[in-house]
C-alpha positions in Angstrom: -2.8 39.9 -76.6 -5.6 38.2 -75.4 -6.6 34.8 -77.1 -4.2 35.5 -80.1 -3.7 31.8 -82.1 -0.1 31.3 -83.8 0.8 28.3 -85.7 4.7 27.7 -85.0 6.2 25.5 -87.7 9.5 23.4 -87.5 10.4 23.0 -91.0 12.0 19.9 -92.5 11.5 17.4 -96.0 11.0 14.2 -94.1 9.3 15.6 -90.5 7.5 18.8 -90.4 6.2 19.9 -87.2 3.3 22.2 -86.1 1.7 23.3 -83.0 -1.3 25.7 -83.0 -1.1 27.4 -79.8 -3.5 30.0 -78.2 -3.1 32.6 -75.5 -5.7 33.2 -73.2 -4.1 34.9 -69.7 -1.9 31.3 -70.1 -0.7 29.5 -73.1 -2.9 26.6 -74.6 -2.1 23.8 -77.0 -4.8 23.2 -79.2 -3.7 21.2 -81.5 -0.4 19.6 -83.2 1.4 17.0 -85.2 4.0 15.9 -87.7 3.7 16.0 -91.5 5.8 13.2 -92.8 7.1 12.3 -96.6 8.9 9.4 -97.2 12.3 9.6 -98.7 11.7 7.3 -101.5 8.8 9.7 -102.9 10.1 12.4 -105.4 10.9 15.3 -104.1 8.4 17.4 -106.3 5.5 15.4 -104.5 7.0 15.3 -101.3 6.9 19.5 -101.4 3.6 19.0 -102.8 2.0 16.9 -100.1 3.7 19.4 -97.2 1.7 22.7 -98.9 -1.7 20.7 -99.0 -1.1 19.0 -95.5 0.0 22.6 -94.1 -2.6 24.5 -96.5 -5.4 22.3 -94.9 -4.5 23.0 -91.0 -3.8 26.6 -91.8 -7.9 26.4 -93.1 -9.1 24.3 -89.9 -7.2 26.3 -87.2 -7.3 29.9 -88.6 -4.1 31.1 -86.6 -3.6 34.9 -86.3 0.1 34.4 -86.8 2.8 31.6 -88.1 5.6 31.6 -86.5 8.8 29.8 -88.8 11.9 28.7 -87.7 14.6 30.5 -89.0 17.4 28.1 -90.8 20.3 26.8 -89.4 22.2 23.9 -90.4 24.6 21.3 -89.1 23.6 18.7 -91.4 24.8 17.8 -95.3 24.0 19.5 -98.1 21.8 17.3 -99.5 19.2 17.9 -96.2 20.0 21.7 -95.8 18.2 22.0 -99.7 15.8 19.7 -98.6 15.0 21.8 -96.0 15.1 25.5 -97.6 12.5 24.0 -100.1 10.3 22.3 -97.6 10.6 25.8 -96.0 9.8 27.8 -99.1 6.2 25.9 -99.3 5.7 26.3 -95.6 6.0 30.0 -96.4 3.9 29.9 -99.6 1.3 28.1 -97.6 1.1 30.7 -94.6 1.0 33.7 -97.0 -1.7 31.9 -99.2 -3.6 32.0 -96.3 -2.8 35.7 -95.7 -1.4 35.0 -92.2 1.6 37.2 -91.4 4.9 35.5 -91.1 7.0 35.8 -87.7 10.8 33.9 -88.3 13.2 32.9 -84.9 16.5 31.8 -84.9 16.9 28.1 -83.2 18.5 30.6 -80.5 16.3 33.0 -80.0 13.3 30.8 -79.6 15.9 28.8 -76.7 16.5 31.6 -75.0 12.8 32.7 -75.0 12.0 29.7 -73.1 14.3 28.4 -71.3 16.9 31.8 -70.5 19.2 30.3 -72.7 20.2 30.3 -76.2 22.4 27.7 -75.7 19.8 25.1 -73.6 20.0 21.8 -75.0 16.4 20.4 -77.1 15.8 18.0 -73.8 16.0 21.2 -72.0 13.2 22.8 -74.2 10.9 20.0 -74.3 10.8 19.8 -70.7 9.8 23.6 -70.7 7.4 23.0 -73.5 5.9 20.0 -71.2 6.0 22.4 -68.1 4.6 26.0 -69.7 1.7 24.2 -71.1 1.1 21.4 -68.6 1.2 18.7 -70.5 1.0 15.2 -69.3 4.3 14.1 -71.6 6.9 15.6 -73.0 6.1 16.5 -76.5 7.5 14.0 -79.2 9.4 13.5 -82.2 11.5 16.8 -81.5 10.5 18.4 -84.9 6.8 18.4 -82.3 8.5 19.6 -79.1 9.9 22.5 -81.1 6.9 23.7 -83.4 5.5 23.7 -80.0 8.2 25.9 -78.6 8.5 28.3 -81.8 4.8 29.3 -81.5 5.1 29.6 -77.6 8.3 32.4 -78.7 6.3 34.0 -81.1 3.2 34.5 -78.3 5.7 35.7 -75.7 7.3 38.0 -77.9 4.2 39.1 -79.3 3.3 40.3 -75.5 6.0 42.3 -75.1 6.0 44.1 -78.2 2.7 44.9 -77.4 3.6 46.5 -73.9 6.0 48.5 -75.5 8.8 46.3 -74.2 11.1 46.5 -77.6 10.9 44.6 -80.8 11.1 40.9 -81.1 14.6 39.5 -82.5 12.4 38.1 -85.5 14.4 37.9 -88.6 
């Protein structure tokens, strides 16, 4: 699994996070950030402006993989569709650019990192911070985990190539 790339996405209308990380024997960040739509902007352009912005990074990085969170929702309505169609051009994007499409459930990708599905997001970041030795924790959270979903789908990648069982993808 040496040197594989893998774009982990954290998927949301107003913040959408991305982290391209690479394995070499460790984990690398190589690049990351936040693609932001204002609330005021209709939502037709708003999904619009996420597929180019995500279209474009998936052409400058190249990532073997994309790695999405799967959905879960605590939030209203009104954000949970907001989100499931951010998601659905996050997905169009990915599969545009012919990259195969890993999913994780918020708990799985927890558990992956920190030994707990349960582990609070402060909990992740500071693993995020401390697997790739960075000099600051990783923010807005919709950063820290993007980081943290591509740094699931790299570990899980691993032992699925050892033989060690299927990854609890979706």
């Amino acid at each position: 699994m040496s040197g594989a790339r893998v774009m982990g996405i954290d998927p949301g209308l107003s913040e959408t996070g991305w982290a391209v990380v690479e394995s070499h024997p460790d984990e690398a960040l190589l690049a990351s950030g936040v693609i932001r739509t204002a609330a005021r902007t209709p939502l037709p352009e708003r999904l619009r402006f996420i597929h180019e912005e995500l279209s474009s990074l998936l052409g400058t990085h190249r990532p073997a993989s994309v790695a999405v969170e799967d959905m879960f929702f605590a939030g209203t309505a009104p954000t949970i569709r907001g989100t499931l169609e951010a998601r659905g051009v996050i997905l169009l994007a990915a599969s545009h650019a012919r990259c195969p499409i890993s999913e994780y459930h918020p708990r799985t990708v927890k558990l992956a990192l920190t030994g707990s599905g349960g582990a609070a997001k402060l909990q992740v970041r500071r693993m995020v911070e401390r697997l790739l030795r960075l000099e600051k924790p990783p923010k807005p959270n919709d950063l820290s985990d993007a980081i943290a979903i591509a740094l699931c789908h790299l570990r899980f990648s691993r032992r699925k190539a050892r033989g060690q069982g299927e990854s609890p993808e979706r």
